[in-house]
C-alpha positions as CSV (number, residue, x, y, z in Angstrom):
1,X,-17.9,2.8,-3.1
2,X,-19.0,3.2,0.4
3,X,-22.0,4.5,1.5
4,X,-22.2,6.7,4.7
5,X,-25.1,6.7,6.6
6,X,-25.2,9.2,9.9
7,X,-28.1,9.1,12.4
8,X,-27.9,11.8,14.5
9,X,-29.8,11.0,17.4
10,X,-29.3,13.3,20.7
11,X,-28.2,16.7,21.0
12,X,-25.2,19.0,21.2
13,X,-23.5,17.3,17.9
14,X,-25.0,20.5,15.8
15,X,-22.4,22.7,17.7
16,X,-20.0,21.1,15.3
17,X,-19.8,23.5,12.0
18,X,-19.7,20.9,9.0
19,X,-19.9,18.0,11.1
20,X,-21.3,15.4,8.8
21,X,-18.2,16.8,6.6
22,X,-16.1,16.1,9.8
23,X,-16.9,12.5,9.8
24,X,-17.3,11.8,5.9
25,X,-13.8,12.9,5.3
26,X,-12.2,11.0,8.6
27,X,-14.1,7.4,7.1
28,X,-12.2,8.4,3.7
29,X,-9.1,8.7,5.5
30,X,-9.3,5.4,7.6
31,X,-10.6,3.2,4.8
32,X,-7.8,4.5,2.7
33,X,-4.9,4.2,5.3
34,X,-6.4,0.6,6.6
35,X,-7.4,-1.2,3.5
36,X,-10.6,0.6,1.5
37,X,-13.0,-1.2,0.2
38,X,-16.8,-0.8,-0.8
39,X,-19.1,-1.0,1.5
40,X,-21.7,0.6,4.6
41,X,-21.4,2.1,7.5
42,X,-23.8,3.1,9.8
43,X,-22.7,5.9,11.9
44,X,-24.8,7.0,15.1
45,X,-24.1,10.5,16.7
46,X,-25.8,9.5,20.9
47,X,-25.6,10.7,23.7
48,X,-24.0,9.6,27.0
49,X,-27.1,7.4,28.2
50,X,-27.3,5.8,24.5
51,X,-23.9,4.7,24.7
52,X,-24.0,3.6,28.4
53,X,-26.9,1.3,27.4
54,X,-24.9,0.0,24.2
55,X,-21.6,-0.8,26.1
56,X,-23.2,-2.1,29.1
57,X,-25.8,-4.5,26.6
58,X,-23.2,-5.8,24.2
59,X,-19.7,-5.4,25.9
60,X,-20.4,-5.7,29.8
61,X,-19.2,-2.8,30.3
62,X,-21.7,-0.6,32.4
63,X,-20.0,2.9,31.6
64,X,-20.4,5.3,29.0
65,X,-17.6,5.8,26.8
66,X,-16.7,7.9,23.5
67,X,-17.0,5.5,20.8
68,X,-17.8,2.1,20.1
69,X,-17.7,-0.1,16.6
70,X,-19.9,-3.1,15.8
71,X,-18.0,-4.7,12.6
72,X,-20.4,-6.3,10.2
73,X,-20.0,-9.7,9.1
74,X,-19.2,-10.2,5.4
75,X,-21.2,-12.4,3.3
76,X,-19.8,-14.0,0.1
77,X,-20.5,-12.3,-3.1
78,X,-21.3,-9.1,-1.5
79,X,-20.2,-6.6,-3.7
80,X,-20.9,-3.5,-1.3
81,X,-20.6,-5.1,2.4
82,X,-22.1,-4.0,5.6
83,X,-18.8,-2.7,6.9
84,X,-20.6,-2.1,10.3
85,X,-21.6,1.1,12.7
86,X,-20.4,3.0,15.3
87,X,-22.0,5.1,17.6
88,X,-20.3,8.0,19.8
89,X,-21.2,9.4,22.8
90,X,-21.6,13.3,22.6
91,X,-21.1,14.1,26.4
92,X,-18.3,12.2,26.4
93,X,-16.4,13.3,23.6
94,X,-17.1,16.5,24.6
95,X,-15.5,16.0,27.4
96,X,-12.9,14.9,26.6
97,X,-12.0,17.4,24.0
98,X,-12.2,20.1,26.9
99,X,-10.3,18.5,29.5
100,X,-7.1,17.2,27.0
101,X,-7.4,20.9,25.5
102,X,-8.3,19.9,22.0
103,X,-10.3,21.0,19.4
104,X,-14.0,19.1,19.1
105,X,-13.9,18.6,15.3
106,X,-10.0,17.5,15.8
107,X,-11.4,15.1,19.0
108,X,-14.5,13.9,16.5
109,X,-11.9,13.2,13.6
110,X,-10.0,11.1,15.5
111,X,-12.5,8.9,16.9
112,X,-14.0,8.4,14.0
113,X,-11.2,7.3,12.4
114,X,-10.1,4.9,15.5
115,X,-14.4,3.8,15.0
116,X,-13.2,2.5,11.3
117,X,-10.2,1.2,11.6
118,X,-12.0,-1.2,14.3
119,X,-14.4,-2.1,11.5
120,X,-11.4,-2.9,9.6
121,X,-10.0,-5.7,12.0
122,X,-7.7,-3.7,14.1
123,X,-7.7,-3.6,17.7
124,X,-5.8,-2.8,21.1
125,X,-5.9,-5.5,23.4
126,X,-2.2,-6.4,23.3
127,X,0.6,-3.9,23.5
128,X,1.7,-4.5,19.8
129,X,-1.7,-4.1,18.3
130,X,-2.3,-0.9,20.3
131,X,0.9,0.0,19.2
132,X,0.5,-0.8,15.8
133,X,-3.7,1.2,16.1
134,X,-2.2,4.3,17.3
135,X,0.6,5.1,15.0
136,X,-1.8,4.0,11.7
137,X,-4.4,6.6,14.0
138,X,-2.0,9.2,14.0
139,X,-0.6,8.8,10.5
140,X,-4.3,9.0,9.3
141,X,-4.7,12.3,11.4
142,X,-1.3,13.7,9.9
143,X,-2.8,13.1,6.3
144,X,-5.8,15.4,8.0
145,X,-3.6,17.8,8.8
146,X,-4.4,17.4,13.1
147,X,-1.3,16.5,15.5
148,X,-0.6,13.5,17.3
149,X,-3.8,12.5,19.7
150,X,-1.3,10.9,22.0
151,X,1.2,12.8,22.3
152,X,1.5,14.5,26.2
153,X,2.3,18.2,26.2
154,X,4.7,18.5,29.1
155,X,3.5,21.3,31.0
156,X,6.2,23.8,32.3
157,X,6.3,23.6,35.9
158,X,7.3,27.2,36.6
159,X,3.6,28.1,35.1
């Protein structure tokens, strides 16, 4: 079984009805679609500064940015694993969400899930993995019942 825990930490993310729901229900999803198995995860709801200070101190990367995953190593034996934690940027997803014209809990759902499945061991630094992320991403989000994350809306140019 894996354990959820979610450390809520800055404000904003209790503008989101049933958002501990939200993010319980995407982990379910991702384990399920990328290999479930027992375990914990840690799950931090920051804001922008937070997650600036994270990605600049253990990436080099001296932005904020929506969501970032910190896979646990395993240990042998261990029945119920650290699978790891992620931590998301309120501001930023936020954002986001407003400016691609999408739903926040839809937005939070889908990071979420891209969080986990980066637990899991997959990734996007070449073409085929990101390739390979994204359609497991928006399977998972099908299953959830919210449309393709990636998919451009063409906008009609007589508008």
């Amino acid at each position: 079984m894996t354990q959820i825990e979610i450390v809520t930490e800055a404000e904003g993310w209790e503008r989101i009805a049933d958002c501990e729901a939200i993010i319980r229900r995407a982990v379910a999803a991702a384990l399920e679609a990328g290999g479930a198995r027992a375990g914990e995860i840690t799950l931090l709801l920051a804001d922008d500064a937070r997650v600036h200070a994270l990605n600049r101190d253990y990436r080099g990367f001296d932005k904020p940015t929506n969501v970032l995953s910190f896979p646990a190593a395993t240990m042998p034996g261990d029945e119920a694993p650290a699978l790891g934690d992620i931590a998301l940027a309120f501001e930023t997803c936020a954002r986001e969400a407003r400016e691609e014209g999408k739903e926040l809990p839809d937005h939070l759902t889908h990071l979420v899930v891209h969080g986990v499945l980066h637990l899991l061991g997959h990734d996007h630094e070449t073409d085929d993995e990101a390739e390979a992320m994204e359609a497991l991403e928006v399977r998972v989000l099908a299953g959830l019942g919210i449309n393709d994350p990636y998919r451009v809306e063409e906008k009609d140019p007589a508008r």
